[in-house]
PDB file of N, CA, C and O in Angstrom, chain B, residues numbered from 101:
ATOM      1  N   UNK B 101     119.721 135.750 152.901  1.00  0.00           N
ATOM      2  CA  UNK B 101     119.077 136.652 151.928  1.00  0.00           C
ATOM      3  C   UNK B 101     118.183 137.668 152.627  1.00  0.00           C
ATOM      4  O   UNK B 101     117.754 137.608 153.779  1.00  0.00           O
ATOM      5  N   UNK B 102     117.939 138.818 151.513  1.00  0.00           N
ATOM      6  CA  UNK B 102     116.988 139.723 152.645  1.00  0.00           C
ATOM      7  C   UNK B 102     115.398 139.730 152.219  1.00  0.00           C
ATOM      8  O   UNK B 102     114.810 138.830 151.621  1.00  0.00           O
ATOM      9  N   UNK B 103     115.096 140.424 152.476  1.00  0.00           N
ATOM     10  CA  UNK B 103     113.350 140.294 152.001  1.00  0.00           C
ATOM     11  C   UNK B 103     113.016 140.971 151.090  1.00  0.00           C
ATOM     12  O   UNK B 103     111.839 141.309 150.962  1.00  0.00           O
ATOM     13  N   UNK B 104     113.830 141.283 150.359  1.00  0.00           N
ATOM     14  CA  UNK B 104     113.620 141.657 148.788  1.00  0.00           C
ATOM     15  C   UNK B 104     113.836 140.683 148.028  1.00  0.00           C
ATOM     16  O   UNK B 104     114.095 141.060 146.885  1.00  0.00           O
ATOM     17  N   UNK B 105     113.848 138.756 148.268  1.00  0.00           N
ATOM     18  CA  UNK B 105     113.858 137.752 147.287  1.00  0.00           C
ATOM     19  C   UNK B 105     112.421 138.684 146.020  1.00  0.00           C
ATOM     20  O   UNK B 105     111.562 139.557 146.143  1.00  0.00           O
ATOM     21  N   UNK B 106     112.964 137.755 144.895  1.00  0.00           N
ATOM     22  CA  UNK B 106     111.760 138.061 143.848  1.00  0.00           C
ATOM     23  C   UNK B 106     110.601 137.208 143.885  1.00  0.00           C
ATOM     24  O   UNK B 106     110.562 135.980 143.963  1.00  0.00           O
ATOM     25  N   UNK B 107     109.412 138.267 143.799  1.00  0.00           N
ATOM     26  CA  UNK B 107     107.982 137.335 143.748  1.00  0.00           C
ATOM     27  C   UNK B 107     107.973 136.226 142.788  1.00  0.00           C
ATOM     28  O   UNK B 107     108.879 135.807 142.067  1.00  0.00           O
ATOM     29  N   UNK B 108     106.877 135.876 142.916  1.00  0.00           N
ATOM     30  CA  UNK B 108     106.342 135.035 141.955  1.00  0.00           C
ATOM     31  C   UNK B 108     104.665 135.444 141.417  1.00  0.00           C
ATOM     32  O   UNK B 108     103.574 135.705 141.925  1.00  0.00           O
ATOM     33  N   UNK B 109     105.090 135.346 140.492  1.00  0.00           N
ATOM     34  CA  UNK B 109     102.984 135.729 139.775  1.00  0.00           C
ATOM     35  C   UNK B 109     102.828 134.662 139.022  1.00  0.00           C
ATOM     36  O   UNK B 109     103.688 133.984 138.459  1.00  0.00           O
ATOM     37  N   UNK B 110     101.521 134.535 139.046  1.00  0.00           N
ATOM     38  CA  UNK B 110     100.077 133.751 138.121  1.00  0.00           C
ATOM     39  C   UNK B 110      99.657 135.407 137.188  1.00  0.00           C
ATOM     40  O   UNK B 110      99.575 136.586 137.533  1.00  0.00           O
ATOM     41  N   UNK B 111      99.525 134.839 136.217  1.00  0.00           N
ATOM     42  CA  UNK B 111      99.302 136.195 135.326  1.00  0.00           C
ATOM     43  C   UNK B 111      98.041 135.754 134.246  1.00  0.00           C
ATOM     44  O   UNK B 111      97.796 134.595 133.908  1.00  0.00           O
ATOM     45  N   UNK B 112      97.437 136.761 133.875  1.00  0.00           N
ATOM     46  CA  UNK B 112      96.764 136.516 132.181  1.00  0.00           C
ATOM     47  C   UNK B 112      96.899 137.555 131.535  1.00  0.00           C
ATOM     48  O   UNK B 112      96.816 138.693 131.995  1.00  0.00           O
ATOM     49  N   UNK B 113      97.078 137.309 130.628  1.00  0.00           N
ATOM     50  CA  UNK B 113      97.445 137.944 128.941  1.00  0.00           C
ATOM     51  C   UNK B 113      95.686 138.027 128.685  1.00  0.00           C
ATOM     52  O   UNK B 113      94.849 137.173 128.979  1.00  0.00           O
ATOM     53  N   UNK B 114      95.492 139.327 128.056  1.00  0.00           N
ATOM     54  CA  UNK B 114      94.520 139.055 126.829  1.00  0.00           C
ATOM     55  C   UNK B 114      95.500 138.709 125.565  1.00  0.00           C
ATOM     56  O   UNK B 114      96.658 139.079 125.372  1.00  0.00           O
ATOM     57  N   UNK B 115      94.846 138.066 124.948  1.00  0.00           N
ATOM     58  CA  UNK B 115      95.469 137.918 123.589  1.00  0.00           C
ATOM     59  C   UNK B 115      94.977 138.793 122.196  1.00  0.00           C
ATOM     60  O   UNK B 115      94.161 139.626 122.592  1.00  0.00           O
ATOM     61  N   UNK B 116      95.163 138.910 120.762  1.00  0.00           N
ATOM     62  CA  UNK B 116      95.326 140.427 119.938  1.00  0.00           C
ATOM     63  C   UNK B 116      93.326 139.300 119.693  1.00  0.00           C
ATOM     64  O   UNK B 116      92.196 139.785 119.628  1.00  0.00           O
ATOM     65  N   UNK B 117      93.749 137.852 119.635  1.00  0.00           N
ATOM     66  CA  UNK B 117      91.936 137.369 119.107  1.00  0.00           C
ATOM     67  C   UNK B 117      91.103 137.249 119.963  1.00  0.00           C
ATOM     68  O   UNK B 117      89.920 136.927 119.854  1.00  0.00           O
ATOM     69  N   UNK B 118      91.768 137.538 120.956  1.00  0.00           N
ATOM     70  CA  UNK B 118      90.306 138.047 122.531  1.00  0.00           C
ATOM     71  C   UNK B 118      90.438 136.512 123.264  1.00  0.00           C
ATOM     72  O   UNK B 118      89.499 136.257 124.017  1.00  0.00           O
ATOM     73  N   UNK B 119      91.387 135.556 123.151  1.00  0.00           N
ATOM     74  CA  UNK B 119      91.248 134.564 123.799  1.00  0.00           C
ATOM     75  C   UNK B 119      92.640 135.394 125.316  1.00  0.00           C
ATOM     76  O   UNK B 119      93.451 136.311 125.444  1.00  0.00           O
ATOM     77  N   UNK B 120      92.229 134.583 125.852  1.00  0.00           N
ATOM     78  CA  UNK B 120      93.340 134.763 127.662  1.00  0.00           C
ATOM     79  C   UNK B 120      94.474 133.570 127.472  1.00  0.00           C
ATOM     80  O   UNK B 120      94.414 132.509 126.850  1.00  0.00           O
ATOM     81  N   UNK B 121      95.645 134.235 128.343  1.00  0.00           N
ATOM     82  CA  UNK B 121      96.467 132.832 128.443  1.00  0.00           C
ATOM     83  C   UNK B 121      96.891 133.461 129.846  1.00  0.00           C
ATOM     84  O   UNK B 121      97.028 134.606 130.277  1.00  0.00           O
ATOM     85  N   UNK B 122      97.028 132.218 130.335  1.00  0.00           N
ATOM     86  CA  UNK B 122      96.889 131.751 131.782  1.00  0.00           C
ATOM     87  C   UNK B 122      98.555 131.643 131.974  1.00  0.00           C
ATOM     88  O   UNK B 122      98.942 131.118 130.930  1.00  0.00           O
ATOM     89  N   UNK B 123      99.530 131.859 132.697  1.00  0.00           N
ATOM     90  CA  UNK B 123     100.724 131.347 132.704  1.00  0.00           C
ATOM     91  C   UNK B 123     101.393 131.855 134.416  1.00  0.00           C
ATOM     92  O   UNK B 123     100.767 132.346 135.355  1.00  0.00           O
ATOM     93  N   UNK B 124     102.898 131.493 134.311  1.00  0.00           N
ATOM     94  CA  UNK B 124     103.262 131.953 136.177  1.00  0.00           C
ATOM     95  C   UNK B 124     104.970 132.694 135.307  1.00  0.00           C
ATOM     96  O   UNK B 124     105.546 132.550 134.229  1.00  0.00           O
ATOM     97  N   UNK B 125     105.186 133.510 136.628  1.00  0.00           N
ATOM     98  CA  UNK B 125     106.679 133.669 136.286  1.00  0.00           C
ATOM     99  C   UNK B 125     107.511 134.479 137.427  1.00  0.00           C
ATOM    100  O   UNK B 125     106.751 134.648 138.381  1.00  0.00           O
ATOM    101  N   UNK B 126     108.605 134.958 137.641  1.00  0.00           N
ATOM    102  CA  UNK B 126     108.896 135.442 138.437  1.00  0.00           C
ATOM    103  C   UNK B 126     109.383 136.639 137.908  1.00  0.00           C
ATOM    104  O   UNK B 126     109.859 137.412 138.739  1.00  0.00           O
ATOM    105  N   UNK B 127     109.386 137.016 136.656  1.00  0.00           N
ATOM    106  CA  UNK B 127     108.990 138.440 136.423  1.00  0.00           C
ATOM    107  C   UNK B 127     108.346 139.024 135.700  1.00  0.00           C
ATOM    108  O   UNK B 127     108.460 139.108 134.477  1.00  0.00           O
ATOM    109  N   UNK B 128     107.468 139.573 136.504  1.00  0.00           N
ATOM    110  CA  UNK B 128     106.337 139.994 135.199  1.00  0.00           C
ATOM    111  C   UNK B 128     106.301 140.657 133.996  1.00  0.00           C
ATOM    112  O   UNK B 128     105.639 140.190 133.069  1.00  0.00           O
ATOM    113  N   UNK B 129     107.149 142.058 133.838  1.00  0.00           N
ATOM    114  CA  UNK B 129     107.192 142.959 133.140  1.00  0.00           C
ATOM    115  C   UNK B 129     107.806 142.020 132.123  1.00  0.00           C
ATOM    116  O   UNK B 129     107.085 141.669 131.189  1.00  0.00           O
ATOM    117  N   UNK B 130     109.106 141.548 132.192  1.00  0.00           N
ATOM    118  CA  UNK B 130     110.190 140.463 131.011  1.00  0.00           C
ATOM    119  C   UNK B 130     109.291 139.639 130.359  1.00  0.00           C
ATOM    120  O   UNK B 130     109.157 139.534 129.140  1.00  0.00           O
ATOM    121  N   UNK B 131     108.518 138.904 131.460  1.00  0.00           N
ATOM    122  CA  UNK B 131     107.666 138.150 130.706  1.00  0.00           C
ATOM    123  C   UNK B 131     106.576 138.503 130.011  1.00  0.00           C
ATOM    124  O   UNK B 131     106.027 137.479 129.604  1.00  0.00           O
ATOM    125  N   UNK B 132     106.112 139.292 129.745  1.00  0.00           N
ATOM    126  CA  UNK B 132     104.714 140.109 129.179  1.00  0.00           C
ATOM    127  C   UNK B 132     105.694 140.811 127.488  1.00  0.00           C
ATOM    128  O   UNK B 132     105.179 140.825 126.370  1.00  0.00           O
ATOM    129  N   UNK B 133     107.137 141.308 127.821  1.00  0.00           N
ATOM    130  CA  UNK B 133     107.858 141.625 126.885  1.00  0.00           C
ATOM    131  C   UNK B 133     107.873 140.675 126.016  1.00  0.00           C
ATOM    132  O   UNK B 133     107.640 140.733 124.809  1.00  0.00           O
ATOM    133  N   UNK B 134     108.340 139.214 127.097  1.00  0.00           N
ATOM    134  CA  UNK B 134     108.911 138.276 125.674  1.00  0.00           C
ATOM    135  C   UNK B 134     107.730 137.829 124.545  1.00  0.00           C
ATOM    136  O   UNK B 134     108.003 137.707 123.351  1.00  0.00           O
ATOM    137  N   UNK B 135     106.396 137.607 125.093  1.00  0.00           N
ATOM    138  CA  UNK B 135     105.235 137.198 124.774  1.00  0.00           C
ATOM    139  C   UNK B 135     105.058 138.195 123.444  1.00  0.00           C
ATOM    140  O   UNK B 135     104.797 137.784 122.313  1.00  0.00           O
ATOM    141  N   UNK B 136     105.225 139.389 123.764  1.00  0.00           N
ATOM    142  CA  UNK B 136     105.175 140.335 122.812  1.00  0.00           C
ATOM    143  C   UNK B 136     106.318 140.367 121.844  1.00  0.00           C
ATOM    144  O   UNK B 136     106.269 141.061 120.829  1.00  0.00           O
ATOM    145  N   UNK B 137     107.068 139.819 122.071  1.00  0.00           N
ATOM    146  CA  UNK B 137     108.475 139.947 121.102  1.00  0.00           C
ATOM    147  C   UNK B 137     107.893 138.556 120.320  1.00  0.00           C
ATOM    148  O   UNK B 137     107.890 138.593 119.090  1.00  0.00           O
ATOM    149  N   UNK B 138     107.457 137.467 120.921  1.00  0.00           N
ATOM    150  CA  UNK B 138     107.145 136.279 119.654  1.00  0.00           C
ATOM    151  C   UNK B 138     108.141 135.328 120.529  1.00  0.00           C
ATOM    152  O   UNK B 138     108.431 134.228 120.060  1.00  0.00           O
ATOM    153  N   UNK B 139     108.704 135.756 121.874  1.00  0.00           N
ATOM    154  CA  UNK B 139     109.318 134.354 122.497  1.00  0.00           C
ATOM    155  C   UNK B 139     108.791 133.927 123.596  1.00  0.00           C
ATOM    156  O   UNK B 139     109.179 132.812 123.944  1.00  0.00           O
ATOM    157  N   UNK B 140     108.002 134.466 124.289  1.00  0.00           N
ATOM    158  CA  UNK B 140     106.690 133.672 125.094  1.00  0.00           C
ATOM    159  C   UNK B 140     106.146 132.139 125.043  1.00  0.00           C
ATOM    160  O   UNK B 140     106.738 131.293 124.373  1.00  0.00           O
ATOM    161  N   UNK B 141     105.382 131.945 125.535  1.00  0.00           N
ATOM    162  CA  UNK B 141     104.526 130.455 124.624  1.00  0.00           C
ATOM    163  C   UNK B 141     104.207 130.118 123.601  1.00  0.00           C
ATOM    164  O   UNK B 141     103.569 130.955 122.963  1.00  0.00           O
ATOM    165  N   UNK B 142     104.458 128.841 122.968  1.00  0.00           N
ATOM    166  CA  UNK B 142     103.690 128.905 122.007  1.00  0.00           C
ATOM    167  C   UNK B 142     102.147 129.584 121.188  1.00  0.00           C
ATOM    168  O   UNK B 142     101.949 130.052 120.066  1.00  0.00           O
ATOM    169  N   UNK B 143     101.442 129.397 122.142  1.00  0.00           N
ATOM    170  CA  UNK B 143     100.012 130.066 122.322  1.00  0.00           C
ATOM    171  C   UNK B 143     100.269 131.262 121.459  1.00  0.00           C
ATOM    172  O   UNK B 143     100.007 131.262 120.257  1.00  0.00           O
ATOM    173  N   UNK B 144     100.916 132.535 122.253  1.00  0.00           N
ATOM    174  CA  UNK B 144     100.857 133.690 122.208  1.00  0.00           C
ATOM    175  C   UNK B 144     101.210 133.781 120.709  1.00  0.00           C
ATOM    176  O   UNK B 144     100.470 134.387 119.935  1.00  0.00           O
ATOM    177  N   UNK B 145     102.202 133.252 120.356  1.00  0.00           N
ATOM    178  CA  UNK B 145     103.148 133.565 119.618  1.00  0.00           C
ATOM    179  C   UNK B 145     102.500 134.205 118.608  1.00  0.00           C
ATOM    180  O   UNK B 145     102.729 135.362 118.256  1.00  0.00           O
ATOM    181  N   UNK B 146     101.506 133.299 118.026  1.00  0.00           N
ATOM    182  CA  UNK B 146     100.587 133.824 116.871  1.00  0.00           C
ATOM    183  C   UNK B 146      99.229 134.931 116.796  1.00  0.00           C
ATOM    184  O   UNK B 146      98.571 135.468 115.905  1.00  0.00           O
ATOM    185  N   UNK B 147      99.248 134.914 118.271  1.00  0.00           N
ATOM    186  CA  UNK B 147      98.177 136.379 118.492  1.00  0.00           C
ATOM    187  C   UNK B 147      98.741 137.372 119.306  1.00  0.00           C
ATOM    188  O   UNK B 147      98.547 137.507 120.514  1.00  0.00           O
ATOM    189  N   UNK B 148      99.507 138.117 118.520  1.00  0.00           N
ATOM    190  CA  UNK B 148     100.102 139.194 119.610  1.00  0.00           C
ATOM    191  C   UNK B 148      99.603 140.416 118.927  1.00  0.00           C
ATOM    192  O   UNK B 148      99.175 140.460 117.774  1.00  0.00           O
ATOM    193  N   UNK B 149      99.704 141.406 119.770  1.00  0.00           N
ATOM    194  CA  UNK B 149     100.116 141.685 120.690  1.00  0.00           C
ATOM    195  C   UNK B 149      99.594 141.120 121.954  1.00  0.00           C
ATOM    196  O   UNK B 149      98.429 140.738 121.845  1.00  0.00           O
ATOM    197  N   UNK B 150     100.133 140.955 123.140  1.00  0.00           N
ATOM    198  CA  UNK B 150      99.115 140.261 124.500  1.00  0.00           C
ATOM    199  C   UNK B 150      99.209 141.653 125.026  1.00  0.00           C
ATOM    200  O   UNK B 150     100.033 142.519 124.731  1.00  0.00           O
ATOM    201  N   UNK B 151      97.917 141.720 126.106  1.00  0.00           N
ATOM    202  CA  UNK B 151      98.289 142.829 126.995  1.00  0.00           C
ATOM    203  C   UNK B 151      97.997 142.118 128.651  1.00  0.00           C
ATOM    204  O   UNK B 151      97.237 141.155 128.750  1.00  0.00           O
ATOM    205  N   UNK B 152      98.578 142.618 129.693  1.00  0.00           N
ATOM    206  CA  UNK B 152      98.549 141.959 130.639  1.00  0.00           C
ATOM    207  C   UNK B 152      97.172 142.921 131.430  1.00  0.00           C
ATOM    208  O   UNK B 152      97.076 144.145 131.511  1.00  0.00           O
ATOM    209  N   UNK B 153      96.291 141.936 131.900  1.00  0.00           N
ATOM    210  CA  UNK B 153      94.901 142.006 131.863  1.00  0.00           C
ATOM    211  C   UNK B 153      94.895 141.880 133.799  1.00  0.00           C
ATOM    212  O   UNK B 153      94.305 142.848 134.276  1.00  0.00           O
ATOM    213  N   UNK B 154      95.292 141.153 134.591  1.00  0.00           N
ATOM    214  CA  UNK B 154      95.487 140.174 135.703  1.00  0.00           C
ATOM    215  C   UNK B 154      96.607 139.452 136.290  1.00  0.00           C
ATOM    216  O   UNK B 154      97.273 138.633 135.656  1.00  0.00           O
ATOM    217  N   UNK B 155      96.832 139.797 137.643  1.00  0.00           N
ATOM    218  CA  UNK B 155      97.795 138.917 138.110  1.00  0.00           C
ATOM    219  C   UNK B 155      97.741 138.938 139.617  1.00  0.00           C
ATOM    220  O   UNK B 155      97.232 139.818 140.311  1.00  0.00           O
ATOM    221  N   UNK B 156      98.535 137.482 140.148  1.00  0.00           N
ATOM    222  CA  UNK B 156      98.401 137.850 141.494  1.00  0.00           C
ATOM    223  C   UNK B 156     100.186 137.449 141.830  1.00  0.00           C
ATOM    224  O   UNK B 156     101.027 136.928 141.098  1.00  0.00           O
ATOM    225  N   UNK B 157     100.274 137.967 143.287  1.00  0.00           N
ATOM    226  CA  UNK B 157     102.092 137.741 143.523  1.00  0.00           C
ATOM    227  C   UNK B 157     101.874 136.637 144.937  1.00  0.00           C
ATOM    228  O   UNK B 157     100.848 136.741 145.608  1.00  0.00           O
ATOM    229  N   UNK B 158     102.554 135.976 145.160  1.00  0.00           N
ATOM    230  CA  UNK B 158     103.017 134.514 145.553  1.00  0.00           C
ATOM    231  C   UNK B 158     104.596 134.634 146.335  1.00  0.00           C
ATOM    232  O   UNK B 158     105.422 134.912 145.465  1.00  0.00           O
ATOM    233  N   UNK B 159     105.102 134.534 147.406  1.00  0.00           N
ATOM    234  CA  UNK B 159     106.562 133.991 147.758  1.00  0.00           C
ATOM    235  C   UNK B 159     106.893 132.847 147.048  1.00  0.00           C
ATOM    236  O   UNK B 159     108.081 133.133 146.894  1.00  0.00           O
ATOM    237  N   UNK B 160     106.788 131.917 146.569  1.00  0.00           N
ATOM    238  CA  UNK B 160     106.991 131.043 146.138  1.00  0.00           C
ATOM    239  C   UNK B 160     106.761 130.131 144.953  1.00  0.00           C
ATOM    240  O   UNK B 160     105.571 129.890 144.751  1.00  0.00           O
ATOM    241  N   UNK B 161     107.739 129.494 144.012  1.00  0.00           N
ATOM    242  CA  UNK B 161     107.289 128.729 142.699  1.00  0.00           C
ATOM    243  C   UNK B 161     105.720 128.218 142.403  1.00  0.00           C
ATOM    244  O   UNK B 161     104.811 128.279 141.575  1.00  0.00           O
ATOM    245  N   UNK B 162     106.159 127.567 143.948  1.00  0.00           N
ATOM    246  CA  UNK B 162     105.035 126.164 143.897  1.00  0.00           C
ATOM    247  C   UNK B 162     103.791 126.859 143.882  1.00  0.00           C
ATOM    248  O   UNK B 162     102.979 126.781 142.961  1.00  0.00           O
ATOM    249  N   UNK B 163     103.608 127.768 145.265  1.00  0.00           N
ATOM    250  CA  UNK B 163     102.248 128.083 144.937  1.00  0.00           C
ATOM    251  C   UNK B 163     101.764 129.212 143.949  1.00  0.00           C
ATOM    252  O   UNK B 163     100.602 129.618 143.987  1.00  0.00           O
ATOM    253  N   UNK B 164     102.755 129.733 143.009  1.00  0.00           N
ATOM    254  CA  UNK B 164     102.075 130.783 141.491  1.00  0.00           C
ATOM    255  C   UNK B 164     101.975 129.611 140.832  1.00  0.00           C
ATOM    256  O   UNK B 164     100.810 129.577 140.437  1.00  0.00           O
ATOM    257  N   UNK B 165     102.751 128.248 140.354  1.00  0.00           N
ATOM    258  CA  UNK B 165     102.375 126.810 139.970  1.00  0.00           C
ATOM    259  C   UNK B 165     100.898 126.883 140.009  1.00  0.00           C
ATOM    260  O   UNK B 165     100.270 127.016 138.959  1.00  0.00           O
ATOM    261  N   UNK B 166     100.167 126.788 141.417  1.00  0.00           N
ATOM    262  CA  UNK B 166      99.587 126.017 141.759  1.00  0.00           C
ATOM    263  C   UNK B 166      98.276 126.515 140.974  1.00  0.00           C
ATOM    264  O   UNK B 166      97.517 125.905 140.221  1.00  0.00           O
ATOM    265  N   UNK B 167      98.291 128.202 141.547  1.00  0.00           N
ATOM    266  CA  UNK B 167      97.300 129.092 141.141  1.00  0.00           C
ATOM    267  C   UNK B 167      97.327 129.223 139.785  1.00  0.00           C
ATOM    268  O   UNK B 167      96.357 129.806 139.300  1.00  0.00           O
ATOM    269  N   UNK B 168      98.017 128.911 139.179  1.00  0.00           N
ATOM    270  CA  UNK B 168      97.777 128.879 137.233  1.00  0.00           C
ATOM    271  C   UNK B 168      97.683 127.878 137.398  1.00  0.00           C
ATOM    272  O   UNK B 168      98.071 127.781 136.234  1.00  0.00           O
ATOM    273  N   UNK B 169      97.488 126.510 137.821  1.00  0.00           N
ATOM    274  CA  UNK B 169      96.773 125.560 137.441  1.00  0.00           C
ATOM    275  C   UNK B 169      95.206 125.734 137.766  1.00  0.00           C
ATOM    276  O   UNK B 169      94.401 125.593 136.845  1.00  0.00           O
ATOM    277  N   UNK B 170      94.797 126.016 138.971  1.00  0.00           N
ATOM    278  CA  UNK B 170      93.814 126.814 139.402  1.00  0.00           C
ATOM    279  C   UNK B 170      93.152 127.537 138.514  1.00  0.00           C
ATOM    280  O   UNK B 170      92.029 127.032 138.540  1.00  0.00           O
ATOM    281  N   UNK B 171      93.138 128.338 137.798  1.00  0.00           N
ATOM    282  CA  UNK B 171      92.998 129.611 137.109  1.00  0.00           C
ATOM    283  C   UNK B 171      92.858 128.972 135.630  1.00  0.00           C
ATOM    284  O   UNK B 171      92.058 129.333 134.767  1.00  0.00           O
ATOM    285  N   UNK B 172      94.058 127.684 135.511  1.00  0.00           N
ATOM    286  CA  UNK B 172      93.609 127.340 134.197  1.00  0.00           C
ATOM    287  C   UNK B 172      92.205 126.452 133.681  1.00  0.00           C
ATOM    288  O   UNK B 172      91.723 126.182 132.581  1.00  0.00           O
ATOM    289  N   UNK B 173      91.902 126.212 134.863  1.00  0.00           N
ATOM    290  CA  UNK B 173      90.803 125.484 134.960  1.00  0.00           C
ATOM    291  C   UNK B 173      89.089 126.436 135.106  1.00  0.00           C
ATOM    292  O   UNK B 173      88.018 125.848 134.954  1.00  0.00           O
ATOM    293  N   UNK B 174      89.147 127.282 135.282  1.00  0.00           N
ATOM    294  CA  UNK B 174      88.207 128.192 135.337  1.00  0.00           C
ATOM    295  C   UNK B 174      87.409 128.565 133.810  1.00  0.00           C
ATOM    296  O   UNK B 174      87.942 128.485 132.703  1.00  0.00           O
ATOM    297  N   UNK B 175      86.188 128.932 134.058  1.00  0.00           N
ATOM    298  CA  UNK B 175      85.438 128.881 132.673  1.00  0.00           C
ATOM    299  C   UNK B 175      85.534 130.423 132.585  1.00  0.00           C
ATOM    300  O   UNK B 175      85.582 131.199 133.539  1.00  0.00           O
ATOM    301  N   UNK B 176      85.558 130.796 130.966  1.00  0.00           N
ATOM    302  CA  UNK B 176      85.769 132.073 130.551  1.00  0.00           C
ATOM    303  C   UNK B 176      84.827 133.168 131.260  1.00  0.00           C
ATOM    304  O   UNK B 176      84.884 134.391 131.128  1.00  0.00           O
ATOM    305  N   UNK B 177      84.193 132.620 131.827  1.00  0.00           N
ATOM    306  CA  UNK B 177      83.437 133.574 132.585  1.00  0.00           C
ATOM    307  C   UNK B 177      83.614 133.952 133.933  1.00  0.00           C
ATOM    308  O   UNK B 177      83.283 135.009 134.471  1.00  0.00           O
ATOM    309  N   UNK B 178      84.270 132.799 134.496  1.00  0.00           N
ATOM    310  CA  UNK B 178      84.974 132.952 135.889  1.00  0.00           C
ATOM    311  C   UNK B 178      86.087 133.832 135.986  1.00  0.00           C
ATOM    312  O   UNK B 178      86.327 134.604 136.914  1.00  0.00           O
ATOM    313  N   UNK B 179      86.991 133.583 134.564  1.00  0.00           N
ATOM    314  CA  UNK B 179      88.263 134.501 134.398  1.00  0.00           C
ATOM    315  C   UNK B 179      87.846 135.436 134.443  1.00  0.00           C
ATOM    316  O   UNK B 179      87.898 136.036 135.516  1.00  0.00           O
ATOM    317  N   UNK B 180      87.192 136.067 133.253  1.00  0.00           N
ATOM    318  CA  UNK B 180      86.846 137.711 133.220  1.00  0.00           C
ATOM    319  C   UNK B 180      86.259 138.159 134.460  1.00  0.00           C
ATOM    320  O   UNK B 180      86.382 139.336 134.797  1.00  0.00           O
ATOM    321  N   UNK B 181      85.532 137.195 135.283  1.00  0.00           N
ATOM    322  CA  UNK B 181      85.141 138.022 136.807  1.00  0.00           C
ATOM    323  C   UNK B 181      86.680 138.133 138.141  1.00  0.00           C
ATOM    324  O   UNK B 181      86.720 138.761 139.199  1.00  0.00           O
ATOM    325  N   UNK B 182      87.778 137.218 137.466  1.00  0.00           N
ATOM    326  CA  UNK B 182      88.648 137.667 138.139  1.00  0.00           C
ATOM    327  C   UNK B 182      89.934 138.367 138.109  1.00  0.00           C
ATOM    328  O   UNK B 182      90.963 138.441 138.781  1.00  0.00           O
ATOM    329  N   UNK B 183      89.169 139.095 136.484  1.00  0.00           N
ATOM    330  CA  UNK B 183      90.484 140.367 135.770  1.00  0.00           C
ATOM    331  C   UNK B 183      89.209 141.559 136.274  1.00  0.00           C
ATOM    332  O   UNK B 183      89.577 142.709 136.514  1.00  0.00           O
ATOM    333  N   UNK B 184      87.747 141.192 136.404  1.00  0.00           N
ATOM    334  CA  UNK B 184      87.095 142.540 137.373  1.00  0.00           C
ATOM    335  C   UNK B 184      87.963 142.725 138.798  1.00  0.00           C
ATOM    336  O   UNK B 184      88.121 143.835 139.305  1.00  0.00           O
ATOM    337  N   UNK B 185      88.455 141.598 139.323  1.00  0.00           N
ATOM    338  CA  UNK B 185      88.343 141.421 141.072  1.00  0.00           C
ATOM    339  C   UNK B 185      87.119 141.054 141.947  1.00  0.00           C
ATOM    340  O   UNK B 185      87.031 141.274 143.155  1.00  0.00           O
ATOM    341  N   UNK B 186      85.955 140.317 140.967  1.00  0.00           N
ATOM    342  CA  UNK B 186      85.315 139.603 141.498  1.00  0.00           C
ATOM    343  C   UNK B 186      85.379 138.536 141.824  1.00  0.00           C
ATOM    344  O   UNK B 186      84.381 138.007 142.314  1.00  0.00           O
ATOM    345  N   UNK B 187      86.642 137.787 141.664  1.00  0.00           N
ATOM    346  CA  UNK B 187      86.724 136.133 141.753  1.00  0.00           C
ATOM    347  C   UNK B 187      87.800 136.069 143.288  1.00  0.00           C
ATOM    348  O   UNK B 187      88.610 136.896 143.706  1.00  0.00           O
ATOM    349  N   UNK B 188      87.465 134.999 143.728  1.00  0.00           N
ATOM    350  CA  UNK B 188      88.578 135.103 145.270  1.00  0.00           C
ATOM    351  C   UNK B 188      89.111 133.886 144.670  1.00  0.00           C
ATOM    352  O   UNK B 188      88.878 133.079 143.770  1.00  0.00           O
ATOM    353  N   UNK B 189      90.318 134.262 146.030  1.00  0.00           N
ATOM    354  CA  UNK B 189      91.152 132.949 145.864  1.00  0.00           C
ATOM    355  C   UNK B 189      91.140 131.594 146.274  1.00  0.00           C
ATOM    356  O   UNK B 189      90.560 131.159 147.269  1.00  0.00           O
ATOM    357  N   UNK B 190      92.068 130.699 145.140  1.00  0.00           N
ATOM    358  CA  UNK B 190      91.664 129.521 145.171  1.00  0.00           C
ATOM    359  C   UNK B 190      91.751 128.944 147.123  1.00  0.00           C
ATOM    360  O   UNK B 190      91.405 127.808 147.447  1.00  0.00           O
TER     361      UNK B 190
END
């Protein structure tokens, strides 16, 4: 293969009631679509529109996995300092 394999991202959504959702994927744009179409997560489904707020890119499953587990664990105040680019990585 060449070195154009596809990334991987850790992403957040704002959501339309001001809550965040935390999720991973290997494409971002599709996935930010489906969320908005109503086939995303459950979560989303019922507060859409989402807008994509944050993300970071990854070679690999495991570690965009890892970092939305990471990320899901963070207090609402930690998030919003790392959709500023004040928060470093895990």
């Amino acid at each position: 293969m060449d070195n154009q394999e596809k990334q991987n991202y850790t992403y957040m959504v704002a959501c339309s009631d001001g809550s965040l959702y935390t999720g991973w994927t290997n494409d971002l744009e599709k996935r930010v679509r489906s969320h908005n179409e109503g086939k995303g997560a459950r979560y989303t489904k019922s507060r859409r529109p989402v807008e994509l707020v944050w993300h970071e890119a990854f070679p690999t499953k495991e570690e965009a996995m890892r970092r939305e587990y990471e990320v899901k664990q963070l207090t609402r105040k930690e998030k919003e300092a790392l959709i500023r680019g004040e928060g470093s990585r895990g």
